[in-house]
N, C-alpha and C positions, 0 to 999 in steps of 0.2 A: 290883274286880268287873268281869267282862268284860260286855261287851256282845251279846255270841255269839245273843241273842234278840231283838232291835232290830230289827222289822221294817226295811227300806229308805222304804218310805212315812212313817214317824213323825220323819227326818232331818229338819231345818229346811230350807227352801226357799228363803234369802235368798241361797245361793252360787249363784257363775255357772254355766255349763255346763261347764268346762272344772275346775271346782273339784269338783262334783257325778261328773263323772266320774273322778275321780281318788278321790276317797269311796270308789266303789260298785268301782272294780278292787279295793282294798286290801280290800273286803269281800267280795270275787269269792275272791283269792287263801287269804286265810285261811278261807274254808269250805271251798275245795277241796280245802288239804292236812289240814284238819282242825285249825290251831293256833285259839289263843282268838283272839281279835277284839282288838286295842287299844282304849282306852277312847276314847270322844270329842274329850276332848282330847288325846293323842296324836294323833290324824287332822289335828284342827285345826291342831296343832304342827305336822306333816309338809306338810300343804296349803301353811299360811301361809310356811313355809319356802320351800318351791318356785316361790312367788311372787315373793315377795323377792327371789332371789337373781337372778328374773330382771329385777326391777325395778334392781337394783345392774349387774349387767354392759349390762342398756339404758343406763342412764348413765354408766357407763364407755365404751361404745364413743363414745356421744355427744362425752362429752369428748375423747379421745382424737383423732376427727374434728377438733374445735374446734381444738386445736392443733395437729395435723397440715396443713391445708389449707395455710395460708400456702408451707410449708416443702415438702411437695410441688410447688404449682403452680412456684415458683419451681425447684427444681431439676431438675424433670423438663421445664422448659423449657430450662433447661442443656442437660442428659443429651440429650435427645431433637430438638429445636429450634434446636441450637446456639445460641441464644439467651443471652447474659450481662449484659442492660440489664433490668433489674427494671420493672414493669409499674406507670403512674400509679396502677391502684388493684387489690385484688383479682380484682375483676370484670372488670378487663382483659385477663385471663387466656383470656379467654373467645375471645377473636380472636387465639390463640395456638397451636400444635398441642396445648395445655392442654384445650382447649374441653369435649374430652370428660371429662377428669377432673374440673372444673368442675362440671359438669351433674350429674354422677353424683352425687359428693357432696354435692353441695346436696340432691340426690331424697334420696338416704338419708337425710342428718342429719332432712331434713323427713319420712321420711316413719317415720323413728325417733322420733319427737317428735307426730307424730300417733297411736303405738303407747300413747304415754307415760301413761297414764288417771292415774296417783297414787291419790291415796287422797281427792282431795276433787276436787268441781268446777271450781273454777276451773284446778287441773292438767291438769283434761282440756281446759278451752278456751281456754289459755294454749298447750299441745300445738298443740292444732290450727291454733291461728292463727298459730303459728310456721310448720309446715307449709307452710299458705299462702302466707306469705311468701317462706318458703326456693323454693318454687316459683314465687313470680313475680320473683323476682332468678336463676334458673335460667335463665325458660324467658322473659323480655324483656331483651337483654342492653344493656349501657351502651353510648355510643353509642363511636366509636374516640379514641385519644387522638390528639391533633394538634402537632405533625408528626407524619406517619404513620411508624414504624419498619421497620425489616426483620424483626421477631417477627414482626408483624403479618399474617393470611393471612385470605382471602377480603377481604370487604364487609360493613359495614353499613347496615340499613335507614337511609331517609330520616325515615319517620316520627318526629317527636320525642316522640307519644304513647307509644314504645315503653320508651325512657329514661325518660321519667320517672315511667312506672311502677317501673320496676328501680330508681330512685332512691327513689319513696317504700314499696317494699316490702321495701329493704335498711335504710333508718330504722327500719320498723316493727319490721323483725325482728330489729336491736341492741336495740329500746325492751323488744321482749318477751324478749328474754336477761338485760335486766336489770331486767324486772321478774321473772323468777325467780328471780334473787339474791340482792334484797333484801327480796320479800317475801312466795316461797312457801315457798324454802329453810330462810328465816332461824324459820319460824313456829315457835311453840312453845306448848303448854298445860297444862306441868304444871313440876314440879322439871327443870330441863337438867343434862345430866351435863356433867363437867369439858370430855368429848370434845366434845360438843354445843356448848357455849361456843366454845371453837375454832373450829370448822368454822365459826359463825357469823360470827368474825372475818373468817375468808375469803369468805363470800358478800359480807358488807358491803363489804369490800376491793376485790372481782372485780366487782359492781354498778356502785362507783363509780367504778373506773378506766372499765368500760363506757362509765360517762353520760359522763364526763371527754371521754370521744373522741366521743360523739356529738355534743356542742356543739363541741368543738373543730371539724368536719369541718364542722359548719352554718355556725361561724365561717369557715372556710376558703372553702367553697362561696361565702357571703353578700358575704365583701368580698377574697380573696384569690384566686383562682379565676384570675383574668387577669395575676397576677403571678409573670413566667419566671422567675425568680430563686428565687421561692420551692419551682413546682412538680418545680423539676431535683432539689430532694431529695426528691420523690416521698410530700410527709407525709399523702395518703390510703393507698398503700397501706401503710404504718408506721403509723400508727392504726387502722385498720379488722386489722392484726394484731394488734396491742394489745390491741383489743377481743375478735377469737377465740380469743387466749392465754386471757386472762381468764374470756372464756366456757367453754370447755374445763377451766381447771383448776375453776373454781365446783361444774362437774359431775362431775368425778371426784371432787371430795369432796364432794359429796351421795353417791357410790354408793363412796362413804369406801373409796376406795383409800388412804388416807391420814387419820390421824387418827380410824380408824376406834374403836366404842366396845368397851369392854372388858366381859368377859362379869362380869354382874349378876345378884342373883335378882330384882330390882325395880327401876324405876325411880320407885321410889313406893307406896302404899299402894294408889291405884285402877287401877293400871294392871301388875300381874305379869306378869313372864315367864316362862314356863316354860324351864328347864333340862334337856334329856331325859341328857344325857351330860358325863362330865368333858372331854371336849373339846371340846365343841362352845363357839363363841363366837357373841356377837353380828353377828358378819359373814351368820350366817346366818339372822337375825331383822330385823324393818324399825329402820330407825336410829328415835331417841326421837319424832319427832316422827312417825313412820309410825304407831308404836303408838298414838300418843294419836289419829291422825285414826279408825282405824279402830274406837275405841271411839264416835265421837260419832256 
């Protein structure tokens, strides 16, 4: 039965603005040329899709970033810096003609992750206070590694307020990549599909190599720190890699470039999926755990 008499006023009021207006086009367009109206759910189907897909390439790029960073700053220190001695830690990059590609990635990944709402609360202020972070390891950088090298260009500040903020805001913001991991990622409340399983393997995996390096690094920091021998093999910037590898791939499979689930009529009795087409799959619907947040 069409809907073609459904006032606009009688719509439920719970959607966003951006959801609402997408409604009322699709209801714009088909009175104009005259076709029937789609039902309700149809609309809802097309809305919730549109969201989706852009919550999936949000966490593609995210990933994508995660593992890109290391492998950029280092080579485009090559390419560009003639630079071929790898940097004590990431964030050293920062005092390098790097600095800007540094910066920059950091604001995006943070300010991609401040975009990031999910589907529950704590996604949103996991987001944000990633964000956060990612901007105060941006924008207060580490102090210089010593001996000074020839990467090396300008100065840095004296203040050692400056560092150590950049130190406890790059902790913070390893702690909160892996607390999405292992315990926004991994969530689940109802029957998990095969794929789901999976993928959960991998957050659990990508979590815990995370914590792996962040103790490791406090180990390092706490009693190794002043020992040359050790830092000539440079094991912060190779852990804090470790850990955005990790970060990175966690989130391309949340936005299941990989592993992604296979089209279903249900993932259960309380929670259907509508089907509109034989080709359409679940790439273009919220992975299992998206659907169950948004019933509760």
């Amino acid at each position: 039965m069409a809907y073609w008499w459904l006032p606009l006023a009688a719509i439920p009021k719970t959607l966003s603005e951006s959801q609402q207006l997408i409604r009322n086009c699709i209801f714009s367009l088909k009175n104009l040329f005259f076709h029937k109206i789609p039902t309700l759910s149809k609309i809802n189907t097309i809305i919730n899709s549109t969201i989706v897909l852009s919550f999936q390439m949000l966490r593609k790029i995210v990933g994508l970033l995660g593992l890109a960073i290391p492998v950029i700053l280092f080579t485009g220190s090559v390419v560009v810096g003639n630079c071929h001695e790898i940097q004590g830690s990431i964030s050293g990059y920062y005092h390098t003609v790097m600095r800007d590609v540094f910066v920059g990635t950091l604001c995006i990944v943070g300010f991609f992750l401040f975009a990031y709402n999910g589907y529950r609360k704590e996604d949103k202020i996991a987001g944000e206070l990633a964000c956060l972070f990612a901007l105060g390891v941006a924008f207060f950088p580490t102090s210089i590694d010593l001996p000074r090298t020839c990467c090396v260009i300008g100065t840095a500040s004296d203040n050692p307020l400056i560092s150590k903020v950049h130190y406890i805001s790059a902790a913070l913001l390893f702690l909160d990549f892996t607390y999405f991991s292992l315990f926004l990622f991994t969530r689940s409340n109802g029957q998990e599909t095969k794929e789901k399983k999976s993928r959960n393997k991998v957050y659990v995996f990508c979590g815990i190599t995370m914590l792996l390096c962040i103790i490791l690094l406090g180990v390092y920091f706490a009693f190794f720190q002043d020992c040359t021998w050790l830092s000539d093999y440079k094991p912060v910037f190779y852990l804090e890699s470790i850990a955005l590898w990790a970060f990175g791939i966690s989130w391309l499979t949340k936005g299941e470039l990989v592993l992604s689930d296979k089209p279903h009529l249900s993932h259960g009795n309380s929670n259907p999926i509508i089907v509109t087409g034989p080709t359409q799959s679940l790439k273009e619907q919220p992975d299992q755990d998206d659907i169950q947040q948004q019933h509760e």
